[in-house]
SELUM-977335 format. One record per atom (N, C-alpha, C, O, CB): residue in three letters; x, z, y. Coordinates in nm, 4 decimals. Glycine has a CB too. Layout:
<selos>
{r=ALA; east=X; up=Z; north=Y};
...
</selos>
This chain:
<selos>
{r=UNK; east=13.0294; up=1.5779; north=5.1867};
{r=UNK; east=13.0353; up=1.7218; north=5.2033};
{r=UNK; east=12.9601; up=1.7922; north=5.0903};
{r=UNK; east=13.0027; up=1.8851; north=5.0217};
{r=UNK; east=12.9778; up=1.7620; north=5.3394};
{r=UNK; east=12.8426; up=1.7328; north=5.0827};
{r=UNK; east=12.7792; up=1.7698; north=4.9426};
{r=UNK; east=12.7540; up=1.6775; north=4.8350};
{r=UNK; east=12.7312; up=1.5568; north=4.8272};
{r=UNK; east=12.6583; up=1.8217; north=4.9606};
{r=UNK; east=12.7665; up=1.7829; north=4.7472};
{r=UNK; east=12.7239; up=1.6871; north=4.6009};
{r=UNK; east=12.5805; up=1.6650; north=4.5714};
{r=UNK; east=12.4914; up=1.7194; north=4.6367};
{r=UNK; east=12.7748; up=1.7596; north=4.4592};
{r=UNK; east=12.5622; up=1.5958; north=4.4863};
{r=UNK; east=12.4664; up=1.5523; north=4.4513};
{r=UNK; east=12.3762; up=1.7159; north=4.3403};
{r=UNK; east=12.4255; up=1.7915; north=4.2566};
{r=UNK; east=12.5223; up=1.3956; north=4.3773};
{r=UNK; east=12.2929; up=1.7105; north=4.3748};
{r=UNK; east=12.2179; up=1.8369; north=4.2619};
{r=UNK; east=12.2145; up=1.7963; north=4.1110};
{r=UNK; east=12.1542; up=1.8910; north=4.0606};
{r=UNK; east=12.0392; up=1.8669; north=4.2996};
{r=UNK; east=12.2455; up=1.7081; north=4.0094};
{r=UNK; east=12.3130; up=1.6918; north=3.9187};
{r=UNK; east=12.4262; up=1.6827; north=3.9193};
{r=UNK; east=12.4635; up=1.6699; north=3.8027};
{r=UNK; east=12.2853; up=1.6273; north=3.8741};
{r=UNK; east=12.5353; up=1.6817; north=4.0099};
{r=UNK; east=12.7035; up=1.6975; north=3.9975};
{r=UNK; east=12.6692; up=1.8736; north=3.9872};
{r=UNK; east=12.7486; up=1.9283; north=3.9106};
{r=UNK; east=12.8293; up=1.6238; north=4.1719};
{r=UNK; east=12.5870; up=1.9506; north=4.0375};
{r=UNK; east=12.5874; up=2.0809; north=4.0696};
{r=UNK; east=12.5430; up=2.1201; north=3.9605};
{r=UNK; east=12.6024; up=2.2183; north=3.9160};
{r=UNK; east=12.5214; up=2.1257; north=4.1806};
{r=UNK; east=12.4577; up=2.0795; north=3.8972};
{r=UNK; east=12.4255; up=2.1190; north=3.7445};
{r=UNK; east=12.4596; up=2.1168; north=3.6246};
{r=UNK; east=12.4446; up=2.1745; north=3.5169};
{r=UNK; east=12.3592; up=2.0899; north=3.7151};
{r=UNK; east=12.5071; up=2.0379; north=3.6714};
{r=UNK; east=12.6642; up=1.9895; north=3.5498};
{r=UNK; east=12.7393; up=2.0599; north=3.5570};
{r=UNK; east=12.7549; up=2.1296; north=3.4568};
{r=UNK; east=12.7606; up=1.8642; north=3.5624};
{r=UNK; east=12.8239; up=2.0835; north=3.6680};
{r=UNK; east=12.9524; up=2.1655; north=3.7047};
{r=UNK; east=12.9227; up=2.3428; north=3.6611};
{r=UNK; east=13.0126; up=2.4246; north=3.6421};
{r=UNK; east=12.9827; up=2.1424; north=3.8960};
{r=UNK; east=12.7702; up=2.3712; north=3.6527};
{r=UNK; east=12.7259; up=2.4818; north=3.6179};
{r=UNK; east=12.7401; up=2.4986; north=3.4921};
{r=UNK; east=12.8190; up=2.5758; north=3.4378};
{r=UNK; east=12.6155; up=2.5002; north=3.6527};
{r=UNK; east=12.6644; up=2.4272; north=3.4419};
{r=UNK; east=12.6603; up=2.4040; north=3.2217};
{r=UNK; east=12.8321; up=2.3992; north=3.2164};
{r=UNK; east=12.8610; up=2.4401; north=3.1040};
{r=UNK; east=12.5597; up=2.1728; north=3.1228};
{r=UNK; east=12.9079; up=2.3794; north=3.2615};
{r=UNK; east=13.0629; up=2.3374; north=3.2264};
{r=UNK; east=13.1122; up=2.4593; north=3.2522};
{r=UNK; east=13.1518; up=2.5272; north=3.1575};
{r=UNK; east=13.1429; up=2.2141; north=3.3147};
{r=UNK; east=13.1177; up=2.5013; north=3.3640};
{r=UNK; east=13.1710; up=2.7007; north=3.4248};
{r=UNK; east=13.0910; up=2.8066; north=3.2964};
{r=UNK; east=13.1482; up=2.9088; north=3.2586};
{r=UNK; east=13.0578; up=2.7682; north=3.6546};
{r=UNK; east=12.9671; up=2.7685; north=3.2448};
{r=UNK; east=12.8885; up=2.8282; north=3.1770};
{r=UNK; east=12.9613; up=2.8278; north=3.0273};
{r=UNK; east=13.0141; up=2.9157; north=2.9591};
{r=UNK; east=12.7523; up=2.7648; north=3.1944};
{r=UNK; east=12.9434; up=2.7187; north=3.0140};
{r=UNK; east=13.0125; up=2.6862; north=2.8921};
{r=UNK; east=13.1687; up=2.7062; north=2.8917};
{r=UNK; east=13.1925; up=2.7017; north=2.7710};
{r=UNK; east=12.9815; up=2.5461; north=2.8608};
{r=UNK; east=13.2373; up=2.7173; north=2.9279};
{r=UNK; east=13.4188; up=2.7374; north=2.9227};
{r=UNK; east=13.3762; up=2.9084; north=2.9463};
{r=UNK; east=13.3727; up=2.9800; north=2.8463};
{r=UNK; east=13.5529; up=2.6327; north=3.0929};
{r=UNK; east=13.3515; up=2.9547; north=3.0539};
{r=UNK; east=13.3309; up=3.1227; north=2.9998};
{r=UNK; east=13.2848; up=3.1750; north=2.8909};
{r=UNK; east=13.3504; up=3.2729; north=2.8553};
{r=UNK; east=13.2541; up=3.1913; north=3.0668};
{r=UNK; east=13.1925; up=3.1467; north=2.8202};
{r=UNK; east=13.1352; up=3.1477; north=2.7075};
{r=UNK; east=13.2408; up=3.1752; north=2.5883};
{r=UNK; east=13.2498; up=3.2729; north=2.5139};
{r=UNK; east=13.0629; up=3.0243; north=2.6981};
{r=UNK; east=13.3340; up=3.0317; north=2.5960};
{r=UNK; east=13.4144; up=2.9796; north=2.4993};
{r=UNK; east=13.5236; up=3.1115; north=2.5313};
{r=UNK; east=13.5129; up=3.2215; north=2.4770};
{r=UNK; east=13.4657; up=2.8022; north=2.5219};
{r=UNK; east=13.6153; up=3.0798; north=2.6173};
{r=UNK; east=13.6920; up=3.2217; north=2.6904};
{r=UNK; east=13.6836; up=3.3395; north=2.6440};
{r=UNK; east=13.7709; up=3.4136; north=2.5987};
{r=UNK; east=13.6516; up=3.2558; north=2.8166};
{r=UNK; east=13.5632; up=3.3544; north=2.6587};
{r=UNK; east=13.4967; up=3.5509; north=2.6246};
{r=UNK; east=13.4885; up=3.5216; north=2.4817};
{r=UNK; east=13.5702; up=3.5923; north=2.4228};
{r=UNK; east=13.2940; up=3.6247; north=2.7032};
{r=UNK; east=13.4216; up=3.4443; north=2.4000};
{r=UNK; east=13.3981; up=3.4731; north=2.2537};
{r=UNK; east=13.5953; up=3.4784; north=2.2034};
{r=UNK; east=13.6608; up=3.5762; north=2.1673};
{r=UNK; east=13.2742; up=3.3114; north=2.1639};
{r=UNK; east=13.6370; up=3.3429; north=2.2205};
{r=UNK; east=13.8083; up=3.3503; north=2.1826};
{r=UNK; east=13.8513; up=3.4844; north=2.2101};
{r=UNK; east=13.8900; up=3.5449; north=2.1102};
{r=UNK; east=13.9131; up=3.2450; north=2.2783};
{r=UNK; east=13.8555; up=3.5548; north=2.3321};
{r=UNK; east=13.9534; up=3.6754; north=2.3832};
{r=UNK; east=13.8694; up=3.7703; north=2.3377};
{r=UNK; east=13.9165; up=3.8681; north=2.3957};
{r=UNK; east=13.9943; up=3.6936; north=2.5499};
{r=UNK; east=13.7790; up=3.8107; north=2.2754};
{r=UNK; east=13.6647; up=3.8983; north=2.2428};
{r=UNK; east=13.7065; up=3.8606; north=2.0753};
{r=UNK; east=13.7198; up=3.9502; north=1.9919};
{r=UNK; east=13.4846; up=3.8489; north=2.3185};
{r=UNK; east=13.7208; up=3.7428; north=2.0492};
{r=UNK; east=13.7710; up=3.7844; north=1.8739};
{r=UNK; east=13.9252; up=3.8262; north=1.8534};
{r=UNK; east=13.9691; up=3.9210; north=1.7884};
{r=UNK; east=13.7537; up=3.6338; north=1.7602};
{r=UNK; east=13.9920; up=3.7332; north=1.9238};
{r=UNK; east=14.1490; up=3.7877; north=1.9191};
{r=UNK; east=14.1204; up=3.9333; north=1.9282};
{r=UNK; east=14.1203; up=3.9894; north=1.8186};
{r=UNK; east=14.2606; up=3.7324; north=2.0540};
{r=UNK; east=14.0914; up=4.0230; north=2.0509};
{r=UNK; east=14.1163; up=4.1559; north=2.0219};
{r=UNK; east=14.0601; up=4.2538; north=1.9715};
{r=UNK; east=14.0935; up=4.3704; north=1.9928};
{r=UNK; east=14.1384; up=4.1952; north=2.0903};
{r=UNK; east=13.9352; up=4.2044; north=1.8729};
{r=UNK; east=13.9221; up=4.2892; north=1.7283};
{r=UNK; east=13.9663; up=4.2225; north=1.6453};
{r=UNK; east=13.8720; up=4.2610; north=1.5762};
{r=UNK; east=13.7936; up=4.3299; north=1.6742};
{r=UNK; east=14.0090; up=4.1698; north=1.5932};
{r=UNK; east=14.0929; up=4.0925; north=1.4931};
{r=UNK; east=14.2239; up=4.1797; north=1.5193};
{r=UNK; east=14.2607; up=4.2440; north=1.4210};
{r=UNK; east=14.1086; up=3.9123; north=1.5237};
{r=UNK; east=14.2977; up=4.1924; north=1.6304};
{r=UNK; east=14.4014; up=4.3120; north=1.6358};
{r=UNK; east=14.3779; up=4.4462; north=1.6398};
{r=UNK; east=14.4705; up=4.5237; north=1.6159};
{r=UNK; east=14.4717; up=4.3042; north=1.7341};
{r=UNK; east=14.2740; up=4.4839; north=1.6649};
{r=UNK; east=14.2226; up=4.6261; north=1.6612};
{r=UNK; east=14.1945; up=4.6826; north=1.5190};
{r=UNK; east=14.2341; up=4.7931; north=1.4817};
{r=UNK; east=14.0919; up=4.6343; north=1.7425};
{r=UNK; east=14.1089; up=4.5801; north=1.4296};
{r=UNK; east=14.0934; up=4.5472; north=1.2947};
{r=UNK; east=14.2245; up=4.5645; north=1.2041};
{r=UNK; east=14.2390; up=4.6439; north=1.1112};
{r=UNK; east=14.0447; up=4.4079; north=1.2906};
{r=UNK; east=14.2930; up=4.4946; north=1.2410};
{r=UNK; east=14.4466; up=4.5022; north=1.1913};
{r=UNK; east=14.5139; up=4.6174; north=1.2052};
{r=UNK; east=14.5760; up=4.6495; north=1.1039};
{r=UNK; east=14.5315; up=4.4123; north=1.2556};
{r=UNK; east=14.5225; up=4.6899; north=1.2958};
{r=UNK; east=14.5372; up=4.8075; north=1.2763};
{r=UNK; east=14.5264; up=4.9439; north=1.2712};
{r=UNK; east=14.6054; up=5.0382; north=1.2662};
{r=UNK; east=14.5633; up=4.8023; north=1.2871};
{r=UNK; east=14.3926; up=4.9276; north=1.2742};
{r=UNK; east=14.3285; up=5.0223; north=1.2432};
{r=UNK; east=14.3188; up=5.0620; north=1.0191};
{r=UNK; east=14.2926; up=5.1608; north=0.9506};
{r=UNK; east=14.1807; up=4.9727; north=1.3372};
{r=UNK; east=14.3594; up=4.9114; north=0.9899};
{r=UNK; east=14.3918; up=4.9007; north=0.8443};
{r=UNK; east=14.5265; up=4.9250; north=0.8104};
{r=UNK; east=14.5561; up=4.9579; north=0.6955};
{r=UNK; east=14.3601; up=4.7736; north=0.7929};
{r=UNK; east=14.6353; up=4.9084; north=0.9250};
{r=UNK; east=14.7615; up=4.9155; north=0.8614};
{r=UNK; east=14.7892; up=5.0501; north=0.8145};
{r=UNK; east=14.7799; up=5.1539; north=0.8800};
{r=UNK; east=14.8661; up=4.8710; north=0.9484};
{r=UNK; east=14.8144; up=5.0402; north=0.7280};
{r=UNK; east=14.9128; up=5.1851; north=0.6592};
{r=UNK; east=15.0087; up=5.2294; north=0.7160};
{r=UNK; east=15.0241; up=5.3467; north=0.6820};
{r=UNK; east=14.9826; up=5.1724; north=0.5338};
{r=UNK; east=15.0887; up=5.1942; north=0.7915};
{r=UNK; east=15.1780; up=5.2281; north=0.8228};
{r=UNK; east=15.1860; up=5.2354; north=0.9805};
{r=UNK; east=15.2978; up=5.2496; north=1.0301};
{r=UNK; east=15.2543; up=5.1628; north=0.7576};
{r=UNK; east=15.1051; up=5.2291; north=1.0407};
{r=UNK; east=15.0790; up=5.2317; north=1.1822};
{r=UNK; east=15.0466; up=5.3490; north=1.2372};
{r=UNK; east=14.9271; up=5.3693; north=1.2154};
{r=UNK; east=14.9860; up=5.1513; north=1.2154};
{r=UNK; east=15.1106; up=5.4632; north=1.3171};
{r=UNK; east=15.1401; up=5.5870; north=1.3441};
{r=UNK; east=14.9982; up=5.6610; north=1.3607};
{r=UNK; east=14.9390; up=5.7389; north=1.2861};
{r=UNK; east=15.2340; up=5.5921; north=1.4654};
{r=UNK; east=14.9630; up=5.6019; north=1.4991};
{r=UNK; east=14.8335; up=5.6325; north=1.5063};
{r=UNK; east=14.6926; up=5.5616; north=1.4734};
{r=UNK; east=14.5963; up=5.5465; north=1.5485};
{r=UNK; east=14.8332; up=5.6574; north=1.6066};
{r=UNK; east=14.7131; up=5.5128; north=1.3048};
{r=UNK; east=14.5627; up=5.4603; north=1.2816};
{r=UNK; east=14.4778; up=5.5846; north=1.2559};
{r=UNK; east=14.3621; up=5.5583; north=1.2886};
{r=UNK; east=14.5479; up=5.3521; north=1.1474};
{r=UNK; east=14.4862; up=5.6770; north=1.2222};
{r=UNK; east=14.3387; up=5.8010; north=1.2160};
{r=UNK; east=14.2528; up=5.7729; north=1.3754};
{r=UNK; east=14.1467; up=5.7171; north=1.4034};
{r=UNK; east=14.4155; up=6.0269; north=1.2125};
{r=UNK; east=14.3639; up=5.8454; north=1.4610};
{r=UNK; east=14.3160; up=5.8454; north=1.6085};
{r=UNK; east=14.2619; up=5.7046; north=1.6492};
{r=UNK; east=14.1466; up=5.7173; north=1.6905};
{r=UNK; east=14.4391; up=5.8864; north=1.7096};
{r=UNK; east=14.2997; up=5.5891; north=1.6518};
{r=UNK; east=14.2069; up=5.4415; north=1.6505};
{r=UNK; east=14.1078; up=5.4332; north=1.5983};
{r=UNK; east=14.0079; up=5.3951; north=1.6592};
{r=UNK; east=14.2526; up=5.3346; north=1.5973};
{r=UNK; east=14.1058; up=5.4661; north=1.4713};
{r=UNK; east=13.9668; up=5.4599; north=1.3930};
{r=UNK; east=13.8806; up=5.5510; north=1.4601};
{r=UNK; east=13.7837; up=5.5121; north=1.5254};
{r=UNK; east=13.9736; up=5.5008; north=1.2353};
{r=UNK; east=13.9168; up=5.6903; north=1.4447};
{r=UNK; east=13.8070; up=5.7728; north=1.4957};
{r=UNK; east=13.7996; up=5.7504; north=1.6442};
{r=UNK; east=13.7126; up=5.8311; north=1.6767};
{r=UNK; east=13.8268; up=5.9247; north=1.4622};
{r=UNK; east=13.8410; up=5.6856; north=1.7606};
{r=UNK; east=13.7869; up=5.6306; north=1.8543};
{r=UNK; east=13.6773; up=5.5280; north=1.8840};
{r=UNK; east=13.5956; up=5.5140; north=1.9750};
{r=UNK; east=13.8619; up=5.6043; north=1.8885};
{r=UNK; east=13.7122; up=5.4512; north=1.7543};
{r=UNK; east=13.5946; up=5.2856; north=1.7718};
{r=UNK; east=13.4757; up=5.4062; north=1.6577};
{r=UNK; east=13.3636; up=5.4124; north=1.7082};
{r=UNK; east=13.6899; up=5.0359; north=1.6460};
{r=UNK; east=13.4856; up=5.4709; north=1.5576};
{r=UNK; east=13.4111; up=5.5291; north=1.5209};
{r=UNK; east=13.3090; up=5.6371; north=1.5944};
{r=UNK; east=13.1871; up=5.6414; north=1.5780};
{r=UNK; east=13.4720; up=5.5576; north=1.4481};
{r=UNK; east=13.3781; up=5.7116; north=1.6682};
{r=UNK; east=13.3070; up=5.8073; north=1.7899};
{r=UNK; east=13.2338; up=5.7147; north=1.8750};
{r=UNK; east=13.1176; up=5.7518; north=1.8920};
{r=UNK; east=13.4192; up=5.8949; north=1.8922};
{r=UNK; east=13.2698; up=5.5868; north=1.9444};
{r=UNK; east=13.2054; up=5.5055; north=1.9997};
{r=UNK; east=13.0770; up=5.4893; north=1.9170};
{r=UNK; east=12.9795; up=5.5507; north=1.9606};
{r=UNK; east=13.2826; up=5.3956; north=2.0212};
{r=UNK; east=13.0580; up=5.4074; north=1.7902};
{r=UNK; east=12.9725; up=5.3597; north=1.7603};
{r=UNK; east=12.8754; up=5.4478; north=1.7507};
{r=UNK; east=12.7588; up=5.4084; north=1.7551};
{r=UNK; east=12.9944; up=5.2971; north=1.6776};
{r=UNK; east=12.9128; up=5.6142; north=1.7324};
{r=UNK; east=12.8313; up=5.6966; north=1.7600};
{r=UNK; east=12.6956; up=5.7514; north=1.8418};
{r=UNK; east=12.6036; up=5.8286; north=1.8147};
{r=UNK; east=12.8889; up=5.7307; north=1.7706};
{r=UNK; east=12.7408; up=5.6533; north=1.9786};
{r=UNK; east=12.6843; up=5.6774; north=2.1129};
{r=UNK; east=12.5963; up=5.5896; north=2.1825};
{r=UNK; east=12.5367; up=5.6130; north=2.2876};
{r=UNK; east=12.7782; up=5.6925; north=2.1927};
{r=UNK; east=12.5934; up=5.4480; north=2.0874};
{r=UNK; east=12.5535; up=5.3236; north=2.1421};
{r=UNK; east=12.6414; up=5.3370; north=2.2948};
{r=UNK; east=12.5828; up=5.3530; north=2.4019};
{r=UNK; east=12.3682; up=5.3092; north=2.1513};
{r=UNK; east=12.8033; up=5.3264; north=2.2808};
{r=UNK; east=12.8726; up=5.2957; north=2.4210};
{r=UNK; east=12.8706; up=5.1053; north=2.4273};
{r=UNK; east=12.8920; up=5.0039; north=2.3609};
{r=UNK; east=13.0673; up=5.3770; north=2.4201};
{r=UNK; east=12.8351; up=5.1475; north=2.5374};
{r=UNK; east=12.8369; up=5.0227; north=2.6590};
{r=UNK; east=12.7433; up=4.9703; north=2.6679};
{r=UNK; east=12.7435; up=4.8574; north=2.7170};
{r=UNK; east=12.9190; up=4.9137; north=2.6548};
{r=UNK; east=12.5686; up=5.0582; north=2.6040};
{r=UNK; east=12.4136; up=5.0127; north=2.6415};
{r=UNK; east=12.4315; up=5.0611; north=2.7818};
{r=UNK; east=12.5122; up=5.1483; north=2.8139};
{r=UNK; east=12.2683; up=5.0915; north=2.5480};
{r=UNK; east=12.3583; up=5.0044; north=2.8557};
{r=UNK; east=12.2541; up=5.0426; north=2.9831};
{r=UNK; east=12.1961; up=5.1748; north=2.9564};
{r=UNK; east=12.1442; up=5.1746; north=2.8448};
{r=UNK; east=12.1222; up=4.9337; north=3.0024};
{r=UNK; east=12.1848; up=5.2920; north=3.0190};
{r=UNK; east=12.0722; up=5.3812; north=3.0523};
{r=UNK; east=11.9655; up=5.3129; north=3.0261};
{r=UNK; east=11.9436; up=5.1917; north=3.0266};
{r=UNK; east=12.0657; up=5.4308; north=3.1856};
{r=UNK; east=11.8848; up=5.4264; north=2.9975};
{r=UNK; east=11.6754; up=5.3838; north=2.9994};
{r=UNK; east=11.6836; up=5.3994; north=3.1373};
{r=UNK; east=11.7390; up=5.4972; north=3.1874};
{r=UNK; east=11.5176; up=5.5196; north=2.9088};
{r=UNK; east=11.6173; up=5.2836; north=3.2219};
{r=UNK; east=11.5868; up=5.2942; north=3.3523};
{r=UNK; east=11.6562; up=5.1786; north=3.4330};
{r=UNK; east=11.6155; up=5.1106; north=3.5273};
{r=UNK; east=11.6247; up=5.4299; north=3.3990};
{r=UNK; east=11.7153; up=5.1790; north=3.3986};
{r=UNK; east=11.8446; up=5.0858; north=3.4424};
{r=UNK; east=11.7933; up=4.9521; north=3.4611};
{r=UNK; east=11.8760; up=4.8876; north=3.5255};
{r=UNK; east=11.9698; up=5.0779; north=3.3286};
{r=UNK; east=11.6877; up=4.8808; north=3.4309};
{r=UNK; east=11.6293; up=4.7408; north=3.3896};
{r=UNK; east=11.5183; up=4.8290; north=3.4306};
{r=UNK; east=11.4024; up=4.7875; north=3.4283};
{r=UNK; east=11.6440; up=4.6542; north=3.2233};
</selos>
């Protein structure tokens, strides 16, 4: 019924590690496409893309509030 507390620690480092891997892969694929066109020339709305990830960086979006921690 139960595992052993090293099958459980293991199975942790492994869930730990494959999310990790997951999020960095799907986290570069989609700036690597965002990147891409935000450079293409010919892509309708690259001003409005750019000045979106640009207005962002403006704001520090997606810190925590002071207080929050």
């Amino acid at each position: 019924m139960f595992g052993s507390k090293s099958d459980e620690i293991i199975r942790g480092y492994l869930n730990s590690a494959s999310i990790t891997v997951l999020g960095t892969v799907s986290a570069v694929l989609v700036t690597s496409a965002y990147a891409y066109v935000i450079t293409a020339k010919g892509f309708r709305f690259r001003g409005a893309f750019a000045f979106f990830a640009y207005f962002t960086m403006l704001f520090s979006g997606g810190d925590a509030p002071p207080g929050t921690f």
